[in-house]
N, C-alpha and C positions, 0 to 999 in steps of 0.2 A: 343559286345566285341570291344575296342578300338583297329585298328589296324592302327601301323604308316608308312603306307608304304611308303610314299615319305620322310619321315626323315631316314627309315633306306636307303631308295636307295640313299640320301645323302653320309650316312655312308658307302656304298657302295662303289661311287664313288671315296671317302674319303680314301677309303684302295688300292683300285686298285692304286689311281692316287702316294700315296705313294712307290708303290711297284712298280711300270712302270717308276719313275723317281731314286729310289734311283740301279735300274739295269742299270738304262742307262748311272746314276754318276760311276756306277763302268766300265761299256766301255770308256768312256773318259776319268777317270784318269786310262787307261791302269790297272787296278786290277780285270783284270776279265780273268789271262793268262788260267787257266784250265775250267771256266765257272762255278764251283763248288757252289762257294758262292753267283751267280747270281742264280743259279738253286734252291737256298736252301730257298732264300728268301720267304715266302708268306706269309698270312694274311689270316683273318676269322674273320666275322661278327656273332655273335651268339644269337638269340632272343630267352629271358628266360621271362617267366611270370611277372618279377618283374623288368627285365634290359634286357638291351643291352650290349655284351662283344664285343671290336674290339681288337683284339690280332693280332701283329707282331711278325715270327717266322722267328731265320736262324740260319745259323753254327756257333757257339758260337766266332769263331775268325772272326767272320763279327762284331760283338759288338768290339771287341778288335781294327780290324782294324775303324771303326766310331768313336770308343771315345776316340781311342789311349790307348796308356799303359806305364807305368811311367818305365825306367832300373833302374838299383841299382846302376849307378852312376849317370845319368843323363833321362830328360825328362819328358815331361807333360800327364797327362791324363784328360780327362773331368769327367771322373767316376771313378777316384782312383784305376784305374786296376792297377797293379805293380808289378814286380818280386820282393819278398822279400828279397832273398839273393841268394848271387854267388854262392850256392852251391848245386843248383834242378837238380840233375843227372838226374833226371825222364823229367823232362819238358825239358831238354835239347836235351833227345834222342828223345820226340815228334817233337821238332823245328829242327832237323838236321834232320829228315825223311822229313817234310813237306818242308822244305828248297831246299833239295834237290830236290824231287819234282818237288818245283816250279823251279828250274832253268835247270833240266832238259827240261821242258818244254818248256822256253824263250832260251835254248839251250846257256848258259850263265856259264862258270868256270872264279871261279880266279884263280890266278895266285901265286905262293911263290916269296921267297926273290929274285930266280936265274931266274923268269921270265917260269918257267914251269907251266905246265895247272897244276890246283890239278884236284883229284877226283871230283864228284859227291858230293860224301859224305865228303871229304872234303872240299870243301865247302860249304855244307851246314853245317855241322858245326861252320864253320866262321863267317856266317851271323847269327845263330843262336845266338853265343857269342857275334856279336856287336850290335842285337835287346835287347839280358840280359841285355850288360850294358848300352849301351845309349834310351832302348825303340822306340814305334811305335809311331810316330808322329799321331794325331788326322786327322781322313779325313774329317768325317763327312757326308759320302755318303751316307747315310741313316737319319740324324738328319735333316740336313737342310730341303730334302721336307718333310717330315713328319711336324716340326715347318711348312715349307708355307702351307702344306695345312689341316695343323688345322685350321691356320688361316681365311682359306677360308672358311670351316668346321665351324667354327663359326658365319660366316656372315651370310651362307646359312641355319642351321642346324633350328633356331629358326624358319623362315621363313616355314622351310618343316612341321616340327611340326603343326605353327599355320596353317596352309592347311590343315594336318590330323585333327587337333581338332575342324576346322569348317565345314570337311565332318562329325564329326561324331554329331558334335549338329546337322547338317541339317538332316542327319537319324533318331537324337530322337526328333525333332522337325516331321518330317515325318512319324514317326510311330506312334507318340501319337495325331496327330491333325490330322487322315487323316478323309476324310469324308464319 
């Protein structure tokens, strides 16, 4: 039986080095205030009879935050994420919870017209309303090393293979000519 072990430890390598770089884009651009979305990140290599699966997994507003998401008046997404209209009661009371949340966290209120702290909660609300309308700007903390190290993944990947496929001619050459 052909097995490729040094292409999948490629692939291996391949997912870790994705997953240890796009944690470490979210400590430097400061998006990592509760550690949630760094914790959530992982990956799996899966060897089936017929394939190889590499799957990347995380909290669905880590995709939101890497590809951005478009507001209903304004902003860009890389993957057409987009609030469709100013009127998601529901999505609204998710982003003023989570909002809140986070700035709890970062221990951060704004402020009204008269220069008073608001709430918690409102302010998360506010921020929620100004993500609705003008959207999450694109980070890319997860796109970019994933892109570099496919790239690298490709130089190496064929390489690992032809290593596996000439241990395993040297076995049937070994088994069938021994003397």
């Amino acid at each position: 039986m052909f097995e490729n072990k040094r292409f999948q430890a490629a692939l291996r390598d391949f997912e870790k080095e994705v997953v240890n770089s796009a944690k470490a884009n979210l400590r430097k651009r400061n998006k990592n205030v509760t550690g949630e979305l760094s914790d959530s990140i992982d990956s799996e290599v899966s060897v089936m009879k017929n394939s190889i699966r590499v799957f990347f997994e995380m909290d669905l507003y880590g995709w939101f935050q890497d590809q951005g998401v478009k507001g209903v008046k304004s902003g860009k997404s890389l993957s057409n994420f987009s609030y469709k209209s100013s009127s998601n009661v529901i999505g609204m009371e998710y982003h003023t919870k989570t909002f809140k949340k986070w700035l709890e966290a970062r221990r951060v209120q704004r402020r009204d017209k008269k220069g008073r702290f608001l709430s918690y909660e409102q302010s998360g609300y506010a921020m929620a309303t100004i993500v609705k309308n003008y959207g999450i700007k694109p980070s890319m903390f997860f796109t970019k090393p994933f892109n570099k190290a496919l790239k690298r993944l490709e130089e190496t990947a064929a390489n690992e293979l032809g290593f596996d496929l000439q241990d395993l001619l040297g076995n049937i050459i070994d088994e069938n000519f021994k003397k």
